[in-house]
N, C-alpha and C positions, 0 to 999 in steps of 0.2 A: 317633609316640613312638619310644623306641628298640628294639634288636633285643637279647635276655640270653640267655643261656647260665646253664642251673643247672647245677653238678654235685655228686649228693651220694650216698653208698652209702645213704641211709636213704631210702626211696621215701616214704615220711609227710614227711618234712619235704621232699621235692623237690617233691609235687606243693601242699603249703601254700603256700612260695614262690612258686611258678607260679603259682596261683588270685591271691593279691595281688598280684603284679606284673602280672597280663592285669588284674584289676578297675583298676587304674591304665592302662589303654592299650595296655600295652606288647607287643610280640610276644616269646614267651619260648619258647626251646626248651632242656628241662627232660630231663638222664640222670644214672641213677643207673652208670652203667658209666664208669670215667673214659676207658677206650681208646676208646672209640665218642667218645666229645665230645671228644679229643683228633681224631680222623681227621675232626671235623665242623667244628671251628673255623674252619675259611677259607673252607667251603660258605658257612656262617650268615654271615659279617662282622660278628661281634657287635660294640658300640658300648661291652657290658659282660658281663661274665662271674663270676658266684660260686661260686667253687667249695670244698669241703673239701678241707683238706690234706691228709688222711688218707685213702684213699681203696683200702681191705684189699679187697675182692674184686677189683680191678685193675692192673696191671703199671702202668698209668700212676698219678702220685700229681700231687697240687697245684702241686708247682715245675713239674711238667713242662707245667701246661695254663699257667700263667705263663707260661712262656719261651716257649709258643705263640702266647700272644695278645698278647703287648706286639711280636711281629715282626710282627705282623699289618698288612695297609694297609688304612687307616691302622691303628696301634695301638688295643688297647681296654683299656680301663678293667678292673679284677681287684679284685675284694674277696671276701678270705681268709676261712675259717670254720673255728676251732682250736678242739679240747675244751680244756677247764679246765685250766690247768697246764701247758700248752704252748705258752706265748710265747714261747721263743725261736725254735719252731719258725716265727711268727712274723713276728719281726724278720727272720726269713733271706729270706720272702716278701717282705717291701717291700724288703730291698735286689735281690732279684730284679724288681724294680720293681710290684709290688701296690700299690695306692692306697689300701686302711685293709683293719684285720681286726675280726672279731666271735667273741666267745667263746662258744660252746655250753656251756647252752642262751642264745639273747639273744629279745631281743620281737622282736616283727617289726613296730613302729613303729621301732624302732632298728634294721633292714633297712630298712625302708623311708627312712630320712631318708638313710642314709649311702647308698643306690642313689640315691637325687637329685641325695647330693652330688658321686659318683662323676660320673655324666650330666653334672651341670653342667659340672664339671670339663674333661670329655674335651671338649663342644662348644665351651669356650674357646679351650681349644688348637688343635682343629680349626679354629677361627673365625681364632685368630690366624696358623696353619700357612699358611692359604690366604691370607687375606689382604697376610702376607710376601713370597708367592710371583706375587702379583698385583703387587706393588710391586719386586719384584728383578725381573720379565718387565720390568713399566714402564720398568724403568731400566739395561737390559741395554743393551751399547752398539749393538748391532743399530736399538735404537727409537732413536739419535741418529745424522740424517741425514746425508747429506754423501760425494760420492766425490771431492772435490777435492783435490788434493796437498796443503794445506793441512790442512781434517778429517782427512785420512790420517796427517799427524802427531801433529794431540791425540789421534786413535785408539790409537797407537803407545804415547804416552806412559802415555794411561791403563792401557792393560793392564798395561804396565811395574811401576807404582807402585800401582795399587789394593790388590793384596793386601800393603802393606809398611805402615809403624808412617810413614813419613814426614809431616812436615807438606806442605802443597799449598798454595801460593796461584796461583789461578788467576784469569786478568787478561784483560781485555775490558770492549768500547763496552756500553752499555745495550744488553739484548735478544738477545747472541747465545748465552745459553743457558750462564752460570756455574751458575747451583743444577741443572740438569740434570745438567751436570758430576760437583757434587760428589755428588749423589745417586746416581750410576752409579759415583765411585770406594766409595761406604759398600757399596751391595747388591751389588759387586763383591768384598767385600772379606770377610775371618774376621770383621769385625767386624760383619756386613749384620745377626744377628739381635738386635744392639743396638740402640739407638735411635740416629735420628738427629734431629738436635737444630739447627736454621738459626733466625740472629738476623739481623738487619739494624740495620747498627752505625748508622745513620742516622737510624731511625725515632723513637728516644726521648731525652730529654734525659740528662745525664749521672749526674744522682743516680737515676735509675728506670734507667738501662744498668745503673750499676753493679751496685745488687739484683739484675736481673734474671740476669746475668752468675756474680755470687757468692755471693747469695743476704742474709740480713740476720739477727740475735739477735733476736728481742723487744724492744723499746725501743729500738733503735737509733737509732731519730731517730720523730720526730712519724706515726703513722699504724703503726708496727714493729707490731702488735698480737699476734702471732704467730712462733714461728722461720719462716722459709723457705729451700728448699734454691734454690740457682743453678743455671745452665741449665750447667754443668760438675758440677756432679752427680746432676742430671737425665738427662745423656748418657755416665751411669757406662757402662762395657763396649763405647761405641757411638761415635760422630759429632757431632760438636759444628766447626756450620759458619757461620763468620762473616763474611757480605754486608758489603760496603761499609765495608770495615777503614781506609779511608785516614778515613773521617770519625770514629773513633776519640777520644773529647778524652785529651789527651797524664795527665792524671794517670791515667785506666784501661789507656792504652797500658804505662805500668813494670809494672801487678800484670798485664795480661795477660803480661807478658816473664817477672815470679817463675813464673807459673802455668807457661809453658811451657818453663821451666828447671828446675823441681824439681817440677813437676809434685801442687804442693798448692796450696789453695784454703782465702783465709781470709772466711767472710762479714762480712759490716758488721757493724761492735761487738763482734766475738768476738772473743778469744785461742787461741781452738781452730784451727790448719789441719788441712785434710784433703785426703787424697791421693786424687786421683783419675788413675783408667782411660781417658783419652779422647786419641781421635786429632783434630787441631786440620787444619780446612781452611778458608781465608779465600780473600776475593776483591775482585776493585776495578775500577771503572771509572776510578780516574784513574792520575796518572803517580806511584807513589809516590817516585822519586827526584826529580824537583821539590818534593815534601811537604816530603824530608827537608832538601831546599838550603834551603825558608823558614823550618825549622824548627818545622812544625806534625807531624813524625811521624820517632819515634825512630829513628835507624839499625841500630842493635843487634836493635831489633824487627823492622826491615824484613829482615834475616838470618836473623833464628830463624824467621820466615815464609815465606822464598824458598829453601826449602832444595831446593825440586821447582817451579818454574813452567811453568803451562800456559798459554799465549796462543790465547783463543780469536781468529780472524779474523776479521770484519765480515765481513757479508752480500756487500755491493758488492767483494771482495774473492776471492768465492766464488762469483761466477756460475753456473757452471755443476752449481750445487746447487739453482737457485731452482726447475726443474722436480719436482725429485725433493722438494723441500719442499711445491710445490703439491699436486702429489699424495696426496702423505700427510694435510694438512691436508683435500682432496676425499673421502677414502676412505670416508668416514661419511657423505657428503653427500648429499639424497636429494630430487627434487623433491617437493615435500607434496602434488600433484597427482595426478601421475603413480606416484610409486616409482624411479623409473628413477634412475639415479647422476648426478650432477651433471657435464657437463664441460668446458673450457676451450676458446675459439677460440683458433685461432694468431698470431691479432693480438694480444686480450688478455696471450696470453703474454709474446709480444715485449715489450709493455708492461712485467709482471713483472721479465720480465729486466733490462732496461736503465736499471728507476727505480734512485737511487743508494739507496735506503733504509736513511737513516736510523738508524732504529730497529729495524735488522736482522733478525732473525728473528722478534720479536715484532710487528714492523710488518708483516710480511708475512702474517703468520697473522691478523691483525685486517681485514689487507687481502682477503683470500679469505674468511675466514666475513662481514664485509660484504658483497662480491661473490655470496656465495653465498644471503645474503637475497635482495638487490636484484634477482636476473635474474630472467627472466618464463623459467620454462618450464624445459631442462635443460642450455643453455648458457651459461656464462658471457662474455659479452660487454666491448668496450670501454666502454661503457656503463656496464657494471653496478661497474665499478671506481672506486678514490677518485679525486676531481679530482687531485689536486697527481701522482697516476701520469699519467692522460690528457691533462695540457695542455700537455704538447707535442706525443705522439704524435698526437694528432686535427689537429692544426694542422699539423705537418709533413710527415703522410701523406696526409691526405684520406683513409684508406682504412680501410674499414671490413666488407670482407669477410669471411667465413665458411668460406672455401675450407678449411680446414685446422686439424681440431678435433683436441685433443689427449686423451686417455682422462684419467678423472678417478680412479683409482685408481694404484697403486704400483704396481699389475700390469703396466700399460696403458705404463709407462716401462723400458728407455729409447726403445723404438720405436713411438713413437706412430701412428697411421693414415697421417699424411701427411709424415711426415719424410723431408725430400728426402735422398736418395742421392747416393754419389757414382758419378763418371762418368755421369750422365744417367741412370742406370739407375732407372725406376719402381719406384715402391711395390709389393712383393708377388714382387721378382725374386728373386735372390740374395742371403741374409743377408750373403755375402761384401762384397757392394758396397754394406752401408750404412754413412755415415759415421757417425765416434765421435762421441755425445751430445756430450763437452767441444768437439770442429771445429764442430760445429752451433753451438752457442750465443758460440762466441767469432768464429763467422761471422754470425751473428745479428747480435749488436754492434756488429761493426765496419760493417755494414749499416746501422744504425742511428745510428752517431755521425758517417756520410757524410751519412746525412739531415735530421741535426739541424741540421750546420755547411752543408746548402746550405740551409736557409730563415731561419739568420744571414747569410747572404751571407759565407758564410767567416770571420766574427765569431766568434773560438775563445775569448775571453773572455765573449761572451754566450751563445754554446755548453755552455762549462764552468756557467755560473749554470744556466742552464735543466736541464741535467742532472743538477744537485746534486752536483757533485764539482769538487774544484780543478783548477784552469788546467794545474799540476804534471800531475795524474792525466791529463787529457784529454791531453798533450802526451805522455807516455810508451804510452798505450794508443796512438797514432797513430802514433808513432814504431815501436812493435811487433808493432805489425799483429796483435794480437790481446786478446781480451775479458776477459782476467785483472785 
């Protein structure tokens, strides 16, 4: 149950209180002295505290055990107890932040509902305090991976622009991680204790966008049975973020341009607009200036959108992230046998690295918690990964050794057990002489696209197929001698 605090100069009515509050559960610690339950309040960490305002044999009185407990961590809950006739004094308690008062004399079923309701109240808050702060850690840009010059740029940006009023539209392939984006620029942001609010302009037909969007009168059309508010006044004070803006049909693309030009909202079949509070961030996987040349998406709109763009990169793009994403994906991983933490061979990595993937960061993560079923025991192997990664590396290495396991946590990176060094210098010599994580893997690579083009017989078109990248890309990685 919870922890109370009585404070009252009338010992009859402090130890009454007490007896009712312990026959409910509760642990109550119960003084008629306000200066003693003043200097105890932080010992106890009450949950809730009631006290008289009035409090004549004591230098301390009621406001002051207020302003004690609401600094309290977390803050506690305070319900006032005023003789007859003394409401204003009161009203001065709740803007002191007290949560309700009671007039002496009151029953003490009316203590008792309004201690419930105080309780409930406080474990809401509580519930929601924490739960906020589990979701802004979640979304801290710390938890979005990447030391590639590239990450290093949308890093740059976001910090830039999160805490500002700007629209965002941010742009990238399927998978490399837009709603992560925009959910680090909301909990980054004054606006993080708001809500956030993600639609996916794709998912629904255009007459169910629209309601869903701006909400609908009663009768509006067939089915209206009820008012309902739209997902922009839903996300009054907060984040209102919308996936896959190019698929948009152009009649909701002008009222989304009113909305974010005067920044009111009218629902379906109303006369009424209303203004709303909400910061606008969209995002797209296609080319929106192609859209605008076919004429399937406004120009004007694609401005009032693009006023901050963030261009995520593609996986294949970012190589020398793919470790530090394994990893992280590993960290939780656990053989169901054993206990022991799951970890990667050096072959399998290679693999990793060098698939063109796709379906970028979210093919990779599908790719490793598969891998992480599949393997017998606490390595993950060539083996235990999808075909479409292994069929070429098995065919044009033969090779299928174990020499060289890399740790399966984020700790374990970027020096893994067996990361060769440079100058010949073995594992465990001088941290001066290991080579940079990025030399490694863009050494890796180019290791790898020698091996692929000697079992095409130098065939850089069958080359380019096999490796899932264009002819274009394999000829400038080759030309640059390195893994980028």
């Amino acid at each position: 149950m919870a922890r109370i605090v009585v404070v009252d100069d009338e010992v009859t009515l402090v130890q009454t209180v007490t007896e009712l509050l312990r026959s409910q559960g509760h642990e109550v610690f119960p003084y008629s002295n306000g200066n003693e339950a003043l200097e105890a309040l932080e010992e106890h960490g009450p949950e809730l505290v009631i006290t008289d305002l009035s409090l004549e044999r004591s230098r301390t009185q009621g406001l002051d055990i207020i302003k004690k407990a609401r600094i309290l961590n977390p803050p506690a809950e305070v319900i006032v107890v005023t003789a007859f006739g003394s409401v204003w004094t009161a009203v001065e308690a709740m803007k002191q932040g007290a949560y309700d008062y009671l007039e002496k004399p009151f029953k003490l079923d009316d203590l008792k509902a309004c201690a419930q309701r105080a309780l409930s109240y406080s474990r809401a808050v509580a519930e929601n305090h924490f739960l906020r702060k589990q979701l802004k850690e979640r979304y801290q840009l710390s938890q979005i991976i990447g030391t590639s010059s590239l990450m290093q740029e949308v890093f740059r940006i976001v910090e830039r622009v999160a805490d500002t009023e700007s629209t965002v539209l941010i742009l990238g392939e399927s998978g490399t991680g837009k709603e992560l984006v925009a959910r680090a620029l909301h909990f980054n942001s004054r606006r993080q204790f708001g809500p956030f609010v993600p639609l996916n302009c794709a998912a629904l037909p255009e007459n169910l966008l629209e309601s869903e969007l701006f909400g609908h009168k009663r009768g509006a059309f067939t089915g209206a049975l009820t008012d309902k508010k739209g997902l922009f006044q839903e996300a009054e004070g907060g984040t209102i973020f919308l996936d896959e803006i190019g698929s948009m049909p152009a009649a909701l693309q002008s009222r989304l341009l009113r909305v974010l030009q005067d920044r009111e909202v009218r629902r379906v079949g109303d006369n009424t607009a209303f203004y709303v509070n909400v910061r606008v961030l969209a995002a797209t996987n296609e080319a929106l200036e192609e859209r605008i040349k076919d004429g399937s998406f406004r120009e004007d709109l694609y401005y009032r959108l693009n006023v901050i763009p963030i261009q995520l990169p593609p996986l294949r793009d970012r190589r020398e992230d793919i470790p530090l994403l394994v990893a992280s994906f590993l960290r939780e991983k656990v053989d169901p046998k054993s206990g022991a933490r799951l970890q990667i061979t050096r072959e399998a990595m290679d693999a990793l690295a060098a698939y063109g993937w796709p379906g970028n960061v979210r093919e990779l993560q599908n790719a490793v918690e598969r891998a992480s079923v599949m393997c017998d025991g606490t390595r993950i192997g060539l083996q235990d990964l999808p075909p479409r990664v292994t069929s070429v590396v098995g065919t044009a290495t033969g090779d299928t050794s174990t020499a060289g396991v890399l740790g399966g946590t984020a700790e374990d990176y970027p020096l893994p057990v067996s990361l060769p060094v440079a100058g010949g210098a073995q594992a465990g010599g001088s941290s001066r002489s290991m080579e940079p994580l990025k030399d490694f893997i863009r050494g890796q690579e180019m290791n790898y696209l020698n091996r692929v083009l000697t079992f095409t017989g130098g065939n850089k078109e069958k080359a380019a197929e096999l490796l899932g990248i264009s002819l274009a890309t394999l000829y400038r990685k080759l030309s640059d001698g390195i893994g980028d």
